[in-house]
MMTF fields as JSON, N, C-alpha, C and O atoms, coordinates in Angstrom:
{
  "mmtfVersion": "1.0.0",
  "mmtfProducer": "UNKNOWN",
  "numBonds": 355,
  "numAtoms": 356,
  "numGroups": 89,
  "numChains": 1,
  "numModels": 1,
  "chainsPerModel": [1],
  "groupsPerChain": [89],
  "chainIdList": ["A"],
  "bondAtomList": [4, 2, 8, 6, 12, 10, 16, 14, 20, 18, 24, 22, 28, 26, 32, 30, 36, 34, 40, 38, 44, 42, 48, 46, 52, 50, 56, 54, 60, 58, 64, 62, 68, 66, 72, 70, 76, 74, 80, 78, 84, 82, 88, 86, 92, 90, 96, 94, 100, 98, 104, 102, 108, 106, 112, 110, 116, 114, 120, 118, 124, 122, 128, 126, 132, 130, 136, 134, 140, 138, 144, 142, 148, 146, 152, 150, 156, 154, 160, 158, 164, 162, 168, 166, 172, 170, 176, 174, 180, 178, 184, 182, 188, 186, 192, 190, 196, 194, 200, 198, 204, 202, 208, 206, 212, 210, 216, 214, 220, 218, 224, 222, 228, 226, 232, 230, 236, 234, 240, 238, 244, 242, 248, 246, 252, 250, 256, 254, 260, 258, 264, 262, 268, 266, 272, 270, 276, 274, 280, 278, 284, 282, 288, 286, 292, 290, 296, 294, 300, 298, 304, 302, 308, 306, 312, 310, 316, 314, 320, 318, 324, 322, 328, 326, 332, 330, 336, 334, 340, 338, 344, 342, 348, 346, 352, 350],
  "bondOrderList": [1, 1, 1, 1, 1, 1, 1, 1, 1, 1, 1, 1, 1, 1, 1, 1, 1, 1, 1, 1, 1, 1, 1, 1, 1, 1, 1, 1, 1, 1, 1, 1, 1, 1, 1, 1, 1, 1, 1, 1, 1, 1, 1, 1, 1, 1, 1, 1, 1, 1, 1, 1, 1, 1, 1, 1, 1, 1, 1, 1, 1, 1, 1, 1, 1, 1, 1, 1, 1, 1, 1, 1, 1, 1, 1, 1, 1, 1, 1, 1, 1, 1, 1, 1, 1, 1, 1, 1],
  "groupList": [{"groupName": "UNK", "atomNameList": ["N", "CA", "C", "O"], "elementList": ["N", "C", "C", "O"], "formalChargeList": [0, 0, 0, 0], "bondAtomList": [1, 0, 2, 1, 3, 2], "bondOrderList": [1, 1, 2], "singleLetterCode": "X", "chemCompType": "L-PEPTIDE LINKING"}],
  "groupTypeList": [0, 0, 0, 0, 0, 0, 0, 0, 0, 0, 0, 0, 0, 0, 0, 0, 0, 0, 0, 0, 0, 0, 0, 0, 0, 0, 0, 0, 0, 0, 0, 0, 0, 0, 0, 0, 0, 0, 0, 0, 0, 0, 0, 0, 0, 0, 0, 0, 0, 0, 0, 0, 0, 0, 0, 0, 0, 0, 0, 0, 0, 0, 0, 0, 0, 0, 0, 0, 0, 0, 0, 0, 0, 0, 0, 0, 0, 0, 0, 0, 0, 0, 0, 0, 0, 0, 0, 0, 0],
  "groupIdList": [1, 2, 3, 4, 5, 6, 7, 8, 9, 10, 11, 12, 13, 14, 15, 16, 17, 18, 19, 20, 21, 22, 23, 24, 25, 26, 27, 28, 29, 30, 31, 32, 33, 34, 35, 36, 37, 38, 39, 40, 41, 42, 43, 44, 45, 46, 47, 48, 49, 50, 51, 52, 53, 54, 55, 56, 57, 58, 59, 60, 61, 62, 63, 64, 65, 66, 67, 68, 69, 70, 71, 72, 73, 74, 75, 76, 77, 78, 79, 80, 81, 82, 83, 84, 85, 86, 87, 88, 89],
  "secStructList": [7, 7, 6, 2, 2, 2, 2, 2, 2, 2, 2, 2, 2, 2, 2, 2, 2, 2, 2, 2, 2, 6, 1, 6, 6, 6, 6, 1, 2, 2, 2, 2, 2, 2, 2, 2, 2, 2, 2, 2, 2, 2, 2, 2, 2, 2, 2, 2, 2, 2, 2, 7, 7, 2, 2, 2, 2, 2, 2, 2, 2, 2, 2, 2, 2, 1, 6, 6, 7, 6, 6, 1, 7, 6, 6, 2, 2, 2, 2, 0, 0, 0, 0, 0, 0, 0, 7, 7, 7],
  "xCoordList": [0.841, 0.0, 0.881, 1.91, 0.378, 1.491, 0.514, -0.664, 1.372, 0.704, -0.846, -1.652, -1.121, -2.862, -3.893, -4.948, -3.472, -4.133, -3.815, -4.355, -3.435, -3.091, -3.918, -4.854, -3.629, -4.656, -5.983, -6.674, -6.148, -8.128, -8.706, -9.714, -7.745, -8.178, -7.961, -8.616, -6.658, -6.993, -8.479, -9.207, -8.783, -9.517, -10.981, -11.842, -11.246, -12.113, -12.485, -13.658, -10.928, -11.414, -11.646, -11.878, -11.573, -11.716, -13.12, -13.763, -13.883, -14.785, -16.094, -17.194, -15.494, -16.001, -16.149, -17.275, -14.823, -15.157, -16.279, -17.304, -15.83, -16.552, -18.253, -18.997, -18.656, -20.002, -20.398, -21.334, -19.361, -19.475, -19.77, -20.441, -19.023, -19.404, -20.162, -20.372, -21.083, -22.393, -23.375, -24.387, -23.357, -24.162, -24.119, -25.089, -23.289, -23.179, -24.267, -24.302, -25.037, -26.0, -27.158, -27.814, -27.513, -28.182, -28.352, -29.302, -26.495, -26.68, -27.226, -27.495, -27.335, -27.633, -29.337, -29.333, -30.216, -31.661, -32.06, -32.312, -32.02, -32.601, -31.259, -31.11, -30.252, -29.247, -28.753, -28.806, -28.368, -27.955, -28.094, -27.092, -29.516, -30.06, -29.699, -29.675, -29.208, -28.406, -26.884, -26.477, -26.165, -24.782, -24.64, -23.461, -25.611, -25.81, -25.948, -25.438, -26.386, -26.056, -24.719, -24.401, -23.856, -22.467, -22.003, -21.436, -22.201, -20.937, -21.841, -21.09, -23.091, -23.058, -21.786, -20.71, -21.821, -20.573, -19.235, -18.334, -19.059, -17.244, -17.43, -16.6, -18.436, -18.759, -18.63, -17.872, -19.336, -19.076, -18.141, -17.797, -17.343, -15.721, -15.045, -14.594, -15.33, -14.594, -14.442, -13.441, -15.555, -15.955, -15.772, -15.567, -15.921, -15.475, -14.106, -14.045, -12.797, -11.946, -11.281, -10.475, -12.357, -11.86, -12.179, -11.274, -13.406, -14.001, -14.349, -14.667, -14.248, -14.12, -15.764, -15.801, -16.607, -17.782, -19.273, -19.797, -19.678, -20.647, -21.79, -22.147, -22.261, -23.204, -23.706, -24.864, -22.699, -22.16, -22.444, -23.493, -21.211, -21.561, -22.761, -23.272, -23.414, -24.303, -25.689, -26.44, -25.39, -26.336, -25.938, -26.871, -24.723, -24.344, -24.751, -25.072, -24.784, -24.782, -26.633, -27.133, -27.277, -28.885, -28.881, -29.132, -28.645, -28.576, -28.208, -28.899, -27.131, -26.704, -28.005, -28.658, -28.353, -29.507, -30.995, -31.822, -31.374, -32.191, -32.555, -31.636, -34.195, -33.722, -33.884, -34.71, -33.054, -33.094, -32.829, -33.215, -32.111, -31.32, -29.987, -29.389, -29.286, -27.725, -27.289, -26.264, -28.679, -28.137, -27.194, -26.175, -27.737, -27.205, -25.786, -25.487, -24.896, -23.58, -23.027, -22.139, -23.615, -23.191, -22.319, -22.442, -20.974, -19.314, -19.104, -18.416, -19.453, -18.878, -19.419, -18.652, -20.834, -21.41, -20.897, -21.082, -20.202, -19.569, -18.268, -18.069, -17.008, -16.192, -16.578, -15.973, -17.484, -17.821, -18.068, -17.617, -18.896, -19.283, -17.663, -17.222, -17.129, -15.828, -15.008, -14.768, -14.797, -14.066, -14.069, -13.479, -15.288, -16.112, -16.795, -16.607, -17.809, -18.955, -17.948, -17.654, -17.488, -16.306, -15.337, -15.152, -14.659, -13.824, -12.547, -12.285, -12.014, -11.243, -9.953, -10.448, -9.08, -7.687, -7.108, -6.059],
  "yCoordList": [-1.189, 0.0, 1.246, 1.317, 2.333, 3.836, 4.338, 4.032, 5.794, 6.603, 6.831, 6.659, 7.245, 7.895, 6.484, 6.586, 5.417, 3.868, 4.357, 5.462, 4.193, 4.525, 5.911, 5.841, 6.852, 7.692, 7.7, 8.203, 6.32, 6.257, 5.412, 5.672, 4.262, 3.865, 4.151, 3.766, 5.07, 5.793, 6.712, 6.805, 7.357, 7.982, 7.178, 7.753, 6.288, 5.338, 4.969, 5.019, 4.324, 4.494, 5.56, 5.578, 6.489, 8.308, 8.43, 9.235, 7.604, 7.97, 7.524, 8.074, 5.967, 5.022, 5.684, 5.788, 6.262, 6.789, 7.894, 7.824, 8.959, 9.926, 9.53, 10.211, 8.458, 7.726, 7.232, 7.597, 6.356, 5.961, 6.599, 6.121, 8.005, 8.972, 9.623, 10.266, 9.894, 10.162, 9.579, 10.174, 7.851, 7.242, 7.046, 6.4, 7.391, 7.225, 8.133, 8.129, 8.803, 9.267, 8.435, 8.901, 7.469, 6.348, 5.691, 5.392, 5.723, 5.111, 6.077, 5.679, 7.349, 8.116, 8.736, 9.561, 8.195, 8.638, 9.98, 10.419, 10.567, 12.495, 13.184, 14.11, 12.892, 13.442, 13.373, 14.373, 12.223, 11.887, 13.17, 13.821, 13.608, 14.817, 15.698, 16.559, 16.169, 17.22, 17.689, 18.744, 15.979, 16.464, 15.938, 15.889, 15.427, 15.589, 17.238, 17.635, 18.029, 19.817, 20.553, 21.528, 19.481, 19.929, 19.637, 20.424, 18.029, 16.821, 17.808, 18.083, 18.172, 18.295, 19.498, 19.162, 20.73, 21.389, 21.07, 21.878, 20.352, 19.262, 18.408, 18.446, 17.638, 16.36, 17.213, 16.809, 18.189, 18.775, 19.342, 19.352, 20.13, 20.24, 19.585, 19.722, 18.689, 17.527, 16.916, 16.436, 17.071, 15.791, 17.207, 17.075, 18.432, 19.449, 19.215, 19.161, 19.067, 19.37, 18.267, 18.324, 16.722, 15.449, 16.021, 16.673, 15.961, 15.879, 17.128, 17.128, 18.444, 19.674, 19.467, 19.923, 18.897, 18.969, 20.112, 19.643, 21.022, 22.1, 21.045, 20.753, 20.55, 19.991, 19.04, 18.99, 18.132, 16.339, 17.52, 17.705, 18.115, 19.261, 19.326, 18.638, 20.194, 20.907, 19.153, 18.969, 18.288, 17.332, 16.446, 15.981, 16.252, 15.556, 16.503, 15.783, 17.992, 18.597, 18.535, 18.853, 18.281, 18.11, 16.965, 16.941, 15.708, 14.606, 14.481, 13.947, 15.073, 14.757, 15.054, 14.305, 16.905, 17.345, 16.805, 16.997, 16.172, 15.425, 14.484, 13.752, 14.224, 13.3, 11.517, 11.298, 10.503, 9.759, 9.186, 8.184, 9.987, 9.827, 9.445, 9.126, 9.313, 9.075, 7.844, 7.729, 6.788, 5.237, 5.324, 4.682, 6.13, 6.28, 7.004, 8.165, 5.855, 5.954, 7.328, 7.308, 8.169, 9.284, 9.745, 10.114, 9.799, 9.929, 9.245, 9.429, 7.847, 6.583, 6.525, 6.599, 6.383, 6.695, 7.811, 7.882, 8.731, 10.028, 9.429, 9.314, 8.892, 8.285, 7.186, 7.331, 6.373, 5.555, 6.25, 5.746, 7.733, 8.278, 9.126, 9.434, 9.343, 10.358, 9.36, 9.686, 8.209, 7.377, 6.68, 6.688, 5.96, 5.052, 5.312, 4.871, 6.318, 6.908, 8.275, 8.212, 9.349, 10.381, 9.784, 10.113, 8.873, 7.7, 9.186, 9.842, 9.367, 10.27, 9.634, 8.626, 9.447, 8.829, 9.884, 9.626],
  "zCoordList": [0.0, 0.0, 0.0, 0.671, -0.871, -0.56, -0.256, -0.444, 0.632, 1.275, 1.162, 2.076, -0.109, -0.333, -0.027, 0.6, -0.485, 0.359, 1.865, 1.92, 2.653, 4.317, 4.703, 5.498, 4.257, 4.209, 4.649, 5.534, 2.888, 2.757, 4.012, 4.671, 4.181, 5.438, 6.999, 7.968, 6.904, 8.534, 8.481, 9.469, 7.17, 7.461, 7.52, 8.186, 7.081, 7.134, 8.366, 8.734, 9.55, 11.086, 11.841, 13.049, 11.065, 12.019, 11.689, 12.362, 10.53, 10.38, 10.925, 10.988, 11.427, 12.199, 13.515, 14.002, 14.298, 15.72, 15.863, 16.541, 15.04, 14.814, 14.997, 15.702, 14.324, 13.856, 15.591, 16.302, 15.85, 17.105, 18.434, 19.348, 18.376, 19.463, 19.412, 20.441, 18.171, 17.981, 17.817, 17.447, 18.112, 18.967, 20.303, 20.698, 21.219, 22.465, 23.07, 24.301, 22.519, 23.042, 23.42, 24.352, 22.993, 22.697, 24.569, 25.292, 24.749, 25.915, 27.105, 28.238, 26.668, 28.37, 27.304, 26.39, 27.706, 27.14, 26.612, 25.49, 28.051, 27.624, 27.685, 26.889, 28.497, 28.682, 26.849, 26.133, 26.435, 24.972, 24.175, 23.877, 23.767, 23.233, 23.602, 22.721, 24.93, 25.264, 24.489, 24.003, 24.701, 24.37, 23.132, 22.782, 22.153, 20.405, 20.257, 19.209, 20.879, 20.931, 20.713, 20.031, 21.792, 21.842, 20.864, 20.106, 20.618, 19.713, 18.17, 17.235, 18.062, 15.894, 16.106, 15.613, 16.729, 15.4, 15.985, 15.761, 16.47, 16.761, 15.611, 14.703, 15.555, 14.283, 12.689, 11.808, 12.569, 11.468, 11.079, 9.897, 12.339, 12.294, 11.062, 9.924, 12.225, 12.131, 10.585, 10.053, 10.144, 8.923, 7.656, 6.449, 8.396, 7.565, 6.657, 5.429, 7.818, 7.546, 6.568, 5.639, 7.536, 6.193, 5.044, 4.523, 4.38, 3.344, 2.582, 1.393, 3.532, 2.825, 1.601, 0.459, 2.098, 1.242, 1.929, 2.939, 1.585, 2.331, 2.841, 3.982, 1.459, 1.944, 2.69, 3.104, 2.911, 3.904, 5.335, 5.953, 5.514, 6.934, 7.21, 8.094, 6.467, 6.729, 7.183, 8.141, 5.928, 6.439, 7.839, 8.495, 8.225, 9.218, 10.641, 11.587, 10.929, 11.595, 11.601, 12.68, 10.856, 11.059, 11.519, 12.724, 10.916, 11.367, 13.354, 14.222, 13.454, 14.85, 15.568, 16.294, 15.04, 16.336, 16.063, 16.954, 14.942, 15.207, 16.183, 16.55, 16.955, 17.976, 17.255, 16.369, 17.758, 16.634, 15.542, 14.941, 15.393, 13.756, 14.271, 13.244, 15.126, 15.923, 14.889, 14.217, 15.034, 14.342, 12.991, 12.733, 12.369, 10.873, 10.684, 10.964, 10.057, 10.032, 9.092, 8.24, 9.411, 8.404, 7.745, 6.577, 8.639, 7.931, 7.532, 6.528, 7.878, 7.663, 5.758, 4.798, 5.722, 4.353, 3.516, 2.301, 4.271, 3.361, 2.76, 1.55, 4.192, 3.601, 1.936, 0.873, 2.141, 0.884, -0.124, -1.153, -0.339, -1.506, -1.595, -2.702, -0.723, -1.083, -2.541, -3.703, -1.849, -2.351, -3.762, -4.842, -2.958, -4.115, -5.4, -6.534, -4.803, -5.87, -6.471, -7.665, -5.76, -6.436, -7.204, -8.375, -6.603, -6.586, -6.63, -7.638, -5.397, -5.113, -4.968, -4.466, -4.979, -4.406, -3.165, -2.575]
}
């Protein structure tokens, strides 16, 4: 593998955690909905600076403060269209 392979898949597990700590709301009930408030603009930051796409942001940052919507792997699905469907290297 060279570098831009190592890359696609560190960023692949950043995209996994990211996904992951925005289900951990899941485990604390009403509290959860509270700190999905804090975690959307860290998450969108975040997924900003990977993927540099307006609109992924802007949808991942609705997604978080929705109540409910946590399940859905959002970066994780961004990583796949970055890659796959763009087919970006």
């Amino acid at each position: 593998m060279d570098k831009k392979d190592d890359t696609k898949w560190i960023e692949l597990i950043f995209s996994i955690i990211v996904d992951g700590i925005g289900m951990l709301s899941y485990a604390y009930p009403f509290l959860g909905e509270l700190l999905d408030i804090v975690w959307a603009p860290i998450s969108m930051i975040i997924i900003g600076m990977l993927y540099k796409n307006v609109w992924f942001v802007a949808f991942n940052g609705v997604e978080e403060l929705l109540p409910l919507t946590d399940i859905f792997p959002t970066v994780t699905i961004n990583w796949f269209y970055y890659y796959y469907i763009q087919k970006r290297d």
